[in-house]
FIBADREN-552583 format. One record per residue: residue in one letter; x, y, z of N, C-alpha, C in turn; residue number from 1. Coordinates in nm, 2 decimals. Example, Ala and Ser with C-alpha at 12.3 -4.5 7.8 and 13.67 -1.06 7.14 Angstrom:
A/1.32/-0.57/0.78/1.23/-0.45/0.78/1.32/-0.33/0.78/1 $
S/1.28/-0.22/0.71/1.37/-0.11/0.71/1.29/0.00/0.79/2 $
This chain:
X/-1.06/2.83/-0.38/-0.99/2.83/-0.25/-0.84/2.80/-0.26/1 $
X/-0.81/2.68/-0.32/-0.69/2.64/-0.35/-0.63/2.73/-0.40/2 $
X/-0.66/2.75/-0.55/-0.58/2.90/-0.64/-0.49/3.00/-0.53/3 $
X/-0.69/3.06/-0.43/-0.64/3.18/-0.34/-0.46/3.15/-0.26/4 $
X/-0.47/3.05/-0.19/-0.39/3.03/-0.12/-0.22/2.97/-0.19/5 $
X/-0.30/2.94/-0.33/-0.16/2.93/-0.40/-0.10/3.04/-0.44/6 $
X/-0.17/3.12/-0.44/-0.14/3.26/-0.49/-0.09/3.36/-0.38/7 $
X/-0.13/3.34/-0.32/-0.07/3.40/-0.15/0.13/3.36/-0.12/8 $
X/0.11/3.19/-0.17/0.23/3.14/-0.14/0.35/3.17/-0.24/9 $
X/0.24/3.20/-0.38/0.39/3.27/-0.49/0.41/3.40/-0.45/10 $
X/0.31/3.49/-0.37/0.40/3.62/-0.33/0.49/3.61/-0.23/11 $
X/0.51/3.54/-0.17/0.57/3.57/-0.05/0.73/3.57/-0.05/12 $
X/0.80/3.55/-0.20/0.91/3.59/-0.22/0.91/3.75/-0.26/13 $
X/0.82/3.80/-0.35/0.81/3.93/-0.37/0.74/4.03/-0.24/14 $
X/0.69/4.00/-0.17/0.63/4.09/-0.06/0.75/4.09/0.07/15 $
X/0.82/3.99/0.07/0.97/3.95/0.12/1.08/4.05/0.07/16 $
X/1.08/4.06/-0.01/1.21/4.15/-0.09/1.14/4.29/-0.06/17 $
X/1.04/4.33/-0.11/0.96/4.44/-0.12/0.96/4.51/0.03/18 $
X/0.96/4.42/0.14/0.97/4.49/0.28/1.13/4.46/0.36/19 $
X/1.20/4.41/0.28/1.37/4.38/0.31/1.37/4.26/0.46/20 $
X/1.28/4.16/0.41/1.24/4.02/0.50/1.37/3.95/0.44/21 $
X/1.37/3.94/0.31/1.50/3.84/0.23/1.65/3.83/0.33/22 $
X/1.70/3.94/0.34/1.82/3.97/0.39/1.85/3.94/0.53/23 $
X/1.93/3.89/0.55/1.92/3.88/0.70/1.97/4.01/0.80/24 $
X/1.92/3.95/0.90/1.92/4.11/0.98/2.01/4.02/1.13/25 $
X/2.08/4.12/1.23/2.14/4.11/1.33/2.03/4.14/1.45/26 $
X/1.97/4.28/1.40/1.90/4.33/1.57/1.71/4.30/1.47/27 $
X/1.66/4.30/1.56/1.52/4.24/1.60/1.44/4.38/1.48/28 $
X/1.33/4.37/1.44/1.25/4.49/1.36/1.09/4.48/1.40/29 $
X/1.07/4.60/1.41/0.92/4.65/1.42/0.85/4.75/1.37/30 $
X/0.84/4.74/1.24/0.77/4.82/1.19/0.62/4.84/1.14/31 $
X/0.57/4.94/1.15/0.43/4.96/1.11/0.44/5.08/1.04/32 $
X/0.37/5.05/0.96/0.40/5.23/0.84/0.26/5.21/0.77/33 $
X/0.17/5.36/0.78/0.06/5.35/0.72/0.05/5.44/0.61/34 $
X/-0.05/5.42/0.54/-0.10/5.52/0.43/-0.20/5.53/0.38/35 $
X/-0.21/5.61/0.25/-0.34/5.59/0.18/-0.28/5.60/0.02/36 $
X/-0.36/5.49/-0.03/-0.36/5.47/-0.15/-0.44/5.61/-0.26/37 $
X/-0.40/5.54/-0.41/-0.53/5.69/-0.48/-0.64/5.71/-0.46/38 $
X/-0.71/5.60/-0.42/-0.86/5.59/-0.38/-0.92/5.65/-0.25/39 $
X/-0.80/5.65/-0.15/-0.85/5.74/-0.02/-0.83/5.62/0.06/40 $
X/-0.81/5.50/0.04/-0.84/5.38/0.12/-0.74/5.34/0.20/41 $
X/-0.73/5.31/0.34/-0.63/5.31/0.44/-0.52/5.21/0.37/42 $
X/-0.40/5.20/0.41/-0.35/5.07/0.41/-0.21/5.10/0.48/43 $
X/-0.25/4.95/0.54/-0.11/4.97/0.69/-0.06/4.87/0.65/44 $
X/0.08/4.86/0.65/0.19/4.75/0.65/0.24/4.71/0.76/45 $
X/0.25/4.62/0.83/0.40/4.56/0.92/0.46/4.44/0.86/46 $
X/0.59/4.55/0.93/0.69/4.46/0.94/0.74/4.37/1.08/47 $
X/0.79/4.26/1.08/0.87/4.19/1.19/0.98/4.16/1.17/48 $
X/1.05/4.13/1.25/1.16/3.98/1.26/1.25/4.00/1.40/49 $
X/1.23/3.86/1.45/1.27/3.86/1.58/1.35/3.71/1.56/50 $
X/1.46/3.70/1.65/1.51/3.57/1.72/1.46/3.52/1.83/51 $
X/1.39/3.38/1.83/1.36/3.35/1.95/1.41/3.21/1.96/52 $
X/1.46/3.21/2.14/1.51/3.09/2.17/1.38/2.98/2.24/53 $
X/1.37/2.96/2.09/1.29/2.82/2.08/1.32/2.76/1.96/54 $
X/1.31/2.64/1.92/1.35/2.53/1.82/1.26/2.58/1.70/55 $
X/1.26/2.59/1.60/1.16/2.61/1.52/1.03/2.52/1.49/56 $
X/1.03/2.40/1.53/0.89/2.30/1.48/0.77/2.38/1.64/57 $
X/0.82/2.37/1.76/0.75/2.46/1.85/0.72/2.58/1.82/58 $
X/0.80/2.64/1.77/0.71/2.79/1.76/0.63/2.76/1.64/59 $
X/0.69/2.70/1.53/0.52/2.69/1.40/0.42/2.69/1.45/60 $
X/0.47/2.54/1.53/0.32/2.48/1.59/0.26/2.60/1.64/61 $
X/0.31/2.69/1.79/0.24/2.78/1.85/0.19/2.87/1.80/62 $
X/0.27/2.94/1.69/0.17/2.99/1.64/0.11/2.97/1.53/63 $
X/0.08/2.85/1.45/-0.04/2.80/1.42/-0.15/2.80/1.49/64 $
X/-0.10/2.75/1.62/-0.20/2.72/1.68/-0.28/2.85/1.72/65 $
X/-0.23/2.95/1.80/-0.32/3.08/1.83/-0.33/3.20/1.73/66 $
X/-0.31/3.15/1.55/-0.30/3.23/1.43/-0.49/3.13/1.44/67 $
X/-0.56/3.01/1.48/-0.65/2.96/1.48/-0.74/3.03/1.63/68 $
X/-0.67/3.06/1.70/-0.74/3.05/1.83/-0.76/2.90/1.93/69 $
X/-0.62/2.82/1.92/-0.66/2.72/1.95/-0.54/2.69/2.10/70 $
X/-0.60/2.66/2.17/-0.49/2.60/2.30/-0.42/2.72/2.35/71 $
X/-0.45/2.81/2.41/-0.39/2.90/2.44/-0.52/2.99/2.54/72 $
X/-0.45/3.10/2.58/-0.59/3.16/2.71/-0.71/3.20/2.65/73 $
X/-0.81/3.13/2.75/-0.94/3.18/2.68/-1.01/3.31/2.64/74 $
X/-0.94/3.40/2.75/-0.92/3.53/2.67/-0.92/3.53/2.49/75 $
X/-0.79/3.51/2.51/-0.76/3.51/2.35/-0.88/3.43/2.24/76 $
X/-0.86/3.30/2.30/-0.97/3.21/2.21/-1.13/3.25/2.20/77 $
X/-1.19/3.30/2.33/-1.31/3.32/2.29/-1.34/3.42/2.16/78 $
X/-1.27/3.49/2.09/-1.27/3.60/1.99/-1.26/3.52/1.91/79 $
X/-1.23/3.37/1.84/-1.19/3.28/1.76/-1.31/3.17/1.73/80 $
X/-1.34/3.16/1.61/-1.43/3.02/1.57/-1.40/2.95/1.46/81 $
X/-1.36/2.82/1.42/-1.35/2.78/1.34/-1.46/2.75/1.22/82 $
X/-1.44/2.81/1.14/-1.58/2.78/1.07/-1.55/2.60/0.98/83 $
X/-1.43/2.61/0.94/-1.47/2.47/0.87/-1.28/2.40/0.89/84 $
X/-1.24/2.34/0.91/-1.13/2.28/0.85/-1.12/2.15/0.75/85 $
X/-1.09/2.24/0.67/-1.09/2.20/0.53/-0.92/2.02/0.53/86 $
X/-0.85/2.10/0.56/-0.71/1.99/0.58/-0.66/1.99/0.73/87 $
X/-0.53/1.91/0.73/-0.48/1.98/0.85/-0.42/2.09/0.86/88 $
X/-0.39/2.13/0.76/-0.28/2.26/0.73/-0.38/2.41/0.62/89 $
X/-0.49/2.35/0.61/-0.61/2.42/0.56/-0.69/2.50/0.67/90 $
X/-0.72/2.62/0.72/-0.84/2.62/0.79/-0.90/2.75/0.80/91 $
X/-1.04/2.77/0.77/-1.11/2.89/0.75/-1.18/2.92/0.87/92 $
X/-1.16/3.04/0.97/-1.12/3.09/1.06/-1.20/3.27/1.09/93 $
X/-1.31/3.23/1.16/-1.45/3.40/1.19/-1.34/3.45/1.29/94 $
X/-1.29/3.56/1.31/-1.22/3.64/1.40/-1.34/3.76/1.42/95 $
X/-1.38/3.80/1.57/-1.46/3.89/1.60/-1.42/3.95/1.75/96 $
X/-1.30/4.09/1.71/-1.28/4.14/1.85/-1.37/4.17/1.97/97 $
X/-1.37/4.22/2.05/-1.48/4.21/2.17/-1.40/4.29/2.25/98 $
X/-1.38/4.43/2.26/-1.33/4.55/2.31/-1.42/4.65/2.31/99 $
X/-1.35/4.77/2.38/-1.41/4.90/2.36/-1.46/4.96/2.29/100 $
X/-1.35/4.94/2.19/-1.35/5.07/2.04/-1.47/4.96/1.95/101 $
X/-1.49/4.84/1.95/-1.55/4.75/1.88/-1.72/4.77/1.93/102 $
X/-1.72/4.78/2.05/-1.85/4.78/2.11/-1.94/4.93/2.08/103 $
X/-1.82/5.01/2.08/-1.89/5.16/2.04/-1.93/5.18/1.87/104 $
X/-1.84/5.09/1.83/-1.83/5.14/1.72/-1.90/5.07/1.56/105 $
X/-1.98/4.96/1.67/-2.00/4.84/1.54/-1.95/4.71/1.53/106 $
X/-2.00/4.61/1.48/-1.95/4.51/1.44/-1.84/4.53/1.34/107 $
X/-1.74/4.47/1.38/-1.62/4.41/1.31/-1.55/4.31/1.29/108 $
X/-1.59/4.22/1.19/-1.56/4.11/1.16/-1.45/4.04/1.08/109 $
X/-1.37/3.95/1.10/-1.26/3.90/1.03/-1.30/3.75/0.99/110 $
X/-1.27/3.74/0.84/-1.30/3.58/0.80/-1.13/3.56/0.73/111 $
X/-1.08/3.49/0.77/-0.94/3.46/0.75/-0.96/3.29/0.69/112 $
X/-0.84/3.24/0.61/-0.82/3.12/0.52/-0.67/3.11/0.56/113 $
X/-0.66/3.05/0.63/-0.49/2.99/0.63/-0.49/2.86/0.60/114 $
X/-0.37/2.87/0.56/-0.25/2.74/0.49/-0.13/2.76/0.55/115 $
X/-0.08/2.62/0.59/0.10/2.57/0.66/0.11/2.54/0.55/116 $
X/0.25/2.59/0.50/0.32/2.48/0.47/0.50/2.42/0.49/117 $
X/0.48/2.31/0.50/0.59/2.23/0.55/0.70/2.27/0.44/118 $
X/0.86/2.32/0.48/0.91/2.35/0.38/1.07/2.29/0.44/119 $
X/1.17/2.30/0.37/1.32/2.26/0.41/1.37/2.34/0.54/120 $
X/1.39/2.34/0.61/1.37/2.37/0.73/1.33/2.49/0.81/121 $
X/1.18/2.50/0.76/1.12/2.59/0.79/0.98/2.63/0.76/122 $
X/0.88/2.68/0.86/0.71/2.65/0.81/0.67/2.79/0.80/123 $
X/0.58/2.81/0.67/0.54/2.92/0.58/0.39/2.91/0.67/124 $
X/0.34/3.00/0.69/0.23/3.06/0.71/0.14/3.17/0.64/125 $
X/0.03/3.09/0.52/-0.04/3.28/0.47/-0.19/3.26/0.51/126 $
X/-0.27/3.40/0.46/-0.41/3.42/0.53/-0.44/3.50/0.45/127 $
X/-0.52/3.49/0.42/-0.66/3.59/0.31/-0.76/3.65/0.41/128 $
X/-0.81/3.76/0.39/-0.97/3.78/0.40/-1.06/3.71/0.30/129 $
X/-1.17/3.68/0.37/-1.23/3.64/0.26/-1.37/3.72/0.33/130 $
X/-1.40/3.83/0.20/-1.51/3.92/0.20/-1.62/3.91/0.17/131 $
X/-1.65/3.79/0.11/-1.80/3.75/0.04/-1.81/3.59/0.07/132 $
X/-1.90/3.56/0.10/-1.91/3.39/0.14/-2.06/3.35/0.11/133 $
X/-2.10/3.29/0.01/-2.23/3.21/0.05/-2.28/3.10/0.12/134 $
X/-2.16/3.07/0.20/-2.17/2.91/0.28/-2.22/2.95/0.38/135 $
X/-2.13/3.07/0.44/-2.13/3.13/0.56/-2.16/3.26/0.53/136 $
X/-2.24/3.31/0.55/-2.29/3.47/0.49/-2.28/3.55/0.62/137 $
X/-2.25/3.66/0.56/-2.19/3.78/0.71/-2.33/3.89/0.64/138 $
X/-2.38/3.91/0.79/-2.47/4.03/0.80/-2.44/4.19/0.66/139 $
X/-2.47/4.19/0.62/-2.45/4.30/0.53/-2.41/4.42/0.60/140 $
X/-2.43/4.45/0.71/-2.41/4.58/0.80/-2.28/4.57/0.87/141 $
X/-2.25/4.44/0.85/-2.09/4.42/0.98/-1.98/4.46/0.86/142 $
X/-1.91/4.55/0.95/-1.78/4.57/0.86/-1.65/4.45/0.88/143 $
X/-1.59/4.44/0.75/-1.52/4.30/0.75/-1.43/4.34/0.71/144 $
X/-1.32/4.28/0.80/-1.16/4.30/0.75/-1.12/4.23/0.64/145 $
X/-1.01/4.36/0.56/-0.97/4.33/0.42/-0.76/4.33/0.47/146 $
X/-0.73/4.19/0.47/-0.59/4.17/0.54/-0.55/4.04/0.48/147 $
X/-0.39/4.07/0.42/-0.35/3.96/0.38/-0.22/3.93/0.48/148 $
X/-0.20/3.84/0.53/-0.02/3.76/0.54/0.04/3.66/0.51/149 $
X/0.17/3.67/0.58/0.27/3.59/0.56/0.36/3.62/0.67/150 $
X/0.38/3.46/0.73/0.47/3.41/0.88/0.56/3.34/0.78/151 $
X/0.67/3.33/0.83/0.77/3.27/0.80/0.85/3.22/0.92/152 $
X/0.82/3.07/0.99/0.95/3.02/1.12/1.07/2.93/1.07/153 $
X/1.15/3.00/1.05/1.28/2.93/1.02/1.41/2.90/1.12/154 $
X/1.45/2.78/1.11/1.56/2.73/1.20/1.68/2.78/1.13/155 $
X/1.73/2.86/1.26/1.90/2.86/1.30/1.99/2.79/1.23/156 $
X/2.02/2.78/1.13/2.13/2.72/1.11/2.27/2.66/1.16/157 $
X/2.27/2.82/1.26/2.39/2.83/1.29/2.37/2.73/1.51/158 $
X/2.23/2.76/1.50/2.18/2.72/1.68/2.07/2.74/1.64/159 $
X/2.04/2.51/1.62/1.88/2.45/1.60/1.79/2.53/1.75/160 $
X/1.82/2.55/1.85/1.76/2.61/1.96/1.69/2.72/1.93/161 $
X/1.75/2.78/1.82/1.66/2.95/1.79/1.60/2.95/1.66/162 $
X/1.49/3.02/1.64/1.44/3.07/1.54/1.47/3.17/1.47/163 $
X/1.38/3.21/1.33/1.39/3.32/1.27/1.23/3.34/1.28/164 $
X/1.22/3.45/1.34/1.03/3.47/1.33/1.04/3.58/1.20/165 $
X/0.97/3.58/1.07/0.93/3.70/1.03/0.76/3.70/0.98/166 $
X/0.73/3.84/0.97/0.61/3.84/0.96/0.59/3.97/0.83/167 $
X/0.48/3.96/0.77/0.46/4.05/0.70/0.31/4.06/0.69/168 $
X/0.23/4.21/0.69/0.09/4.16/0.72/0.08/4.30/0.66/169 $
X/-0.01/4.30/0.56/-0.10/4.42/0.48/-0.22/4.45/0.47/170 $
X/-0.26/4.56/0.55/-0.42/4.58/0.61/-0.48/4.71/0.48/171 $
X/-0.61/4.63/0.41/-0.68/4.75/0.32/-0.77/4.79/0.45/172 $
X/-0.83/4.89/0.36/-0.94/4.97/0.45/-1.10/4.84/0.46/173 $
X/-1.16/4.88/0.58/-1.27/4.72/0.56/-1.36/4.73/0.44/174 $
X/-1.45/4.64/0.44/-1.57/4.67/0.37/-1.68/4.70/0.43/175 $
X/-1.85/4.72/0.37/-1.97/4.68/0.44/-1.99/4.65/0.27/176 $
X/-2.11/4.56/0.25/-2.20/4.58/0.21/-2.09/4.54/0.02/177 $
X/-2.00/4.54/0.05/-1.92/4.46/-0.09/-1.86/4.59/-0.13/178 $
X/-1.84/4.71/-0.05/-1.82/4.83/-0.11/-1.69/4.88/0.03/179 $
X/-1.55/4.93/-0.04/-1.49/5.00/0.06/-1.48/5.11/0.13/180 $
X/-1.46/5.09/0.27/-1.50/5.24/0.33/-1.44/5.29/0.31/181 $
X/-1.47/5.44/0.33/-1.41/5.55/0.28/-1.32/5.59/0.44/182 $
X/-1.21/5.68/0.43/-1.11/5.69/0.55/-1.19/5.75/0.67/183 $
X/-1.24/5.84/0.59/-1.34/5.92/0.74/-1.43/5.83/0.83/184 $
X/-1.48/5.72/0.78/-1.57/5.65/0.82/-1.48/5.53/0.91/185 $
X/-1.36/5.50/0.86/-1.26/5.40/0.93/-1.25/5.47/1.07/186 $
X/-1.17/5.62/1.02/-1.11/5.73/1.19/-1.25/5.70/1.25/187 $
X/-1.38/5.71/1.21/-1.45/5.73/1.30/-1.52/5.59/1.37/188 $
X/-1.49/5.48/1.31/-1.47/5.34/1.43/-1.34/5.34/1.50/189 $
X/-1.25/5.34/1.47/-1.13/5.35/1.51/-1.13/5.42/1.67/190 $
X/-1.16/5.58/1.61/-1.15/5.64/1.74/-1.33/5.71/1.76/191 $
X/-1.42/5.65/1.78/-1.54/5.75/1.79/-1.54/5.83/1.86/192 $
X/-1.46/5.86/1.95/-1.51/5.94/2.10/-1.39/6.09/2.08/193 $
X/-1.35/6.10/1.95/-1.23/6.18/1.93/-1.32/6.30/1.84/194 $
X/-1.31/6.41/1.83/-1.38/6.49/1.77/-1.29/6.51/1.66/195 $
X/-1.37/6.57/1.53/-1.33/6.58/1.38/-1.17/6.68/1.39/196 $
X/-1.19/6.75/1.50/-1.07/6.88/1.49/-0.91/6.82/1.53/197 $
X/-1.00/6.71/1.61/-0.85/6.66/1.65/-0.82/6.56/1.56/198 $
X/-0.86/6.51/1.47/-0.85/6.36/1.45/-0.72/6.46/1.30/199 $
X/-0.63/6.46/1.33/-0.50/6.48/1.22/-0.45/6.45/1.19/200 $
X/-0.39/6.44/1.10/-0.27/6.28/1.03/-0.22/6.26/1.14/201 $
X/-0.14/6.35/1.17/0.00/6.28/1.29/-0.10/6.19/1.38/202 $
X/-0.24/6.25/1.47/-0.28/6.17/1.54/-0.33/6.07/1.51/203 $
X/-0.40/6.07/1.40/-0.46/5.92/1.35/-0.34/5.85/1.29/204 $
X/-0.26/5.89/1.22/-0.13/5.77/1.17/-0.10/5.70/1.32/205 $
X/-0.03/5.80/1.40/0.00/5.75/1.58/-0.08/5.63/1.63/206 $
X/-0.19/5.69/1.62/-0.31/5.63/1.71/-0.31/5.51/1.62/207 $
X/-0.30/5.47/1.46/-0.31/5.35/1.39/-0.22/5.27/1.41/208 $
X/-0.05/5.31/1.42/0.07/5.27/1.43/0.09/5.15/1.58/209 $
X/-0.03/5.24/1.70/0.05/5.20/1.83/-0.09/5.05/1.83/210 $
X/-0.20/5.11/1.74/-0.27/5.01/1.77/-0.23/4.84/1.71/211 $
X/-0.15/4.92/1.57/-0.13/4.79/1.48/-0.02/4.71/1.58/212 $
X/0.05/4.79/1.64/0.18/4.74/1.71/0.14/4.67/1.82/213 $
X/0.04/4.71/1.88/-0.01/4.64/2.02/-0.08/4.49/1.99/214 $
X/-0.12/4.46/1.87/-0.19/4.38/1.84/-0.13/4.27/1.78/215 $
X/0.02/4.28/1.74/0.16/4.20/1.71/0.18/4.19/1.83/216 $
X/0.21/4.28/1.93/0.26/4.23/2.07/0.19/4.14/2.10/217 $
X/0.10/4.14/2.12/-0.02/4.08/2.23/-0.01/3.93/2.10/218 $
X/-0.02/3.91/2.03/-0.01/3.79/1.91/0.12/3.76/1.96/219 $
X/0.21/3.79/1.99/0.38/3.71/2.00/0.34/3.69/2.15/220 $
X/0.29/3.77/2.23/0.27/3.67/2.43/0.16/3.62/2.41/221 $
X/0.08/3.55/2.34/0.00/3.46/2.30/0.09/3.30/2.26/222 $
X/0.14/3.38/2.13/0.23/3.23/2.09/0.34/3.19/2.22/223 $
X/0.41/3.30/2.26/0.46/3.26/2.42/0.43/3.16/2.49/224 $
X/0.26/3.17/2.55/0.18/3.15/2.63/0.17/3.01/2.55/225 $
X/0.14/2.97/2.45/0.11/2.84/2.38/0.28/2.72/2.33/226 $
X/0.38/2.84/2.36/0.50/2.74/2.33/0.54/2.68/2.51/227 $
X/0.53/2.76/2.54/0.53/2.70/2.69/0.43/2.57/2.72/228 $
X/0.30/2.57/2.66/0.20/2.48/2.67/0.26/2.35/2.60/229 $
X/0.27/2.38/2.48/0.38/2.29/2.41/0.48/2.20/2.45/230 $
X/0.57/2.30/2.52/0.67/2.23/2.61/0.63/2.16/2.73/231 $
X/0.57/2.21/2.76/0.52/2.11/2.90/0.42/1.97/2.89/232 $
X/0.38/1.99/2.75/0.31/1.85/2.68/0.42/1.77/2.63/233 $
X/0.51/1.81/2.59/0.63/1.72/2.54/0.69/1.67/2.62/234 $
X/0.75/1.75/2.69/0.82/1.69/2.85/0.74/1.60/2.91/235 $
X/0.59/1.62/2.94/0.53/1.53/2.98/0.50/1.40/2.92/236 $
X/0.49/1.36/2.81/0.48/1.27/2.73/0.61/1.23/2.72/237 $
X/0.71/1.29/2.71/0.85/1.22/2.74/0.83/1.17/2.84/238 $
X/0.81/1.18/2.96/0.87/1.15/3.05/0.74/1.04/3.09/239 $
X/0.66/1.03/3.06/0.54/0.88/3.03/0.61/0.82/2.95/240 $
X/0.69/0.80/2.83/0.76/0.74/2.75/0.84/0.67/2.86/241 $
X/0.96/0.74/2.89/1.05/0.70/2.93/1.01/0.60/3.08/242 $
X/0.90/0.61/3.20/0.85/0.51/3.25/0.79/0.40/3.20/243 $
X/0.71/0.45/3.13/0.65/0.29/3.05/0.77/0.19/2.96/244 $
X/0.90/0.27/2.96/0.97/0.19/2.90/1.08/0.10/3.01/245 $
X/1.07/0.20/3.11/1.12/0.12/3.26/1.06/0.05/3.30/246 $
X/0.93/0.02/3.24/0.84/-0.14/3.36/0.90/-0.21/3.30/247 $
């Protein structure tokens, strides 16, 4: 487990350079770009990086916190279960959407392994799949997401008030059964209700692109939703400080 996660942490200079994260940027990025490898097997990349005016130890925290499913709308969290927390900055994490395309199409399951870590002014975030488990054993028939990342929230140098959000996140094709699906089998959870004639690159790249994109959206007005919670616990506890220090 350790190794995994140390190994996660030495790429994230090379997977950084590799998607032009290193350099700094002026305007905000959103990228998703899919493909297929020699084997036929999907694989989607995004990119991020955004400025946001919030401090950076608040936004780690928030999105630590709803990268767990924790303190944030129950919406969101009910999809989330912690399976073990290993440290504080350790925690192995069942993700199981509960939608449309999920209900028609199968179980789909996500076992994620994140690690913080505390760095010179700025908190690293990575995450594994983890596809095989004997502690916690996944039904043989549920397909399970094969996804690695890397968050990176770094402070402003120039104005502690803002961040640097960047993200990088690389999706293989799932599994069942210890073996990878094949593409046709992916389009056809993806979109079941789409007939073989229409499902054509342009439309299934599209249809992968807006989904991968919606799913970063809805992840950043999540962490939103939990930095605001944040703030309003701080302020509040300040401001209990600051009475109890008036009696």
């Amino acid at each position: 487990m350790n190794a995994l996660l140390h190994r996660q942490r030495q790429m994230l200079t090379g997977v950084f350079l590799q998607c032009g994260l290193l350099e700094p940027h002026d305007d905000d990025i959103h990228k998703v770009n899919v493909c297929s490898d020699i084997t036929k097997m999907l694989i989607s990349e995004s990119v991020r990086f955004v400025r946001m005016n919030v401090p950076y130890p608040v936004l780690a925290e928030a999105a630590w916190n709803v990268s767990l499913g924790r303190e944030i709308t129950e919406k969101w969290g009910d999809n989330y279960k912690i399976l073990e927390t290993i440290d504080a900055n350790t925690v192995y994490v069942e993700y199981v959407p509960r939608n449309g395309v999920a209900d028609a199409s199968g179980v789909l399951c996500a076992r994620y392994l994140y690690r913080r870590y505390y760095e010179d002014n700025r908190v690293v975030i990575v995450w594994k799949s983890i596809l095989e488990d004997e502690c916690y054993p996944l039904d043989e028939s549920v397909m399970r997401v094969h996804q690695s990342g890397w968050m990176v929230i770094e402070g402003d140098v120039k104005n502690p008030s803002q961040s640097l959000y960047k993200l990088f996140v690389q999706r293989h094709s799932p599994t069942r059964a210890g073996k990878l699906i094949h593409l046709t089998d992916v389009f056809q959870f993806i979109m079941p209700n789409i007939s073989l004639e229409k499902r054509t690159t342009t439309h299934v790249t599209d249809f992968i692109v807006q989904s991968f994109r919606g799913v970063e959206v809805a992840f950043e007005k999540a962490i939103d939703v939990a930095v605001r919670k944040l703030t309003y616990h701080h302020r509040h506890d300040f401001m209990l400080t600051q009475a109890e220090m008036s009696l």
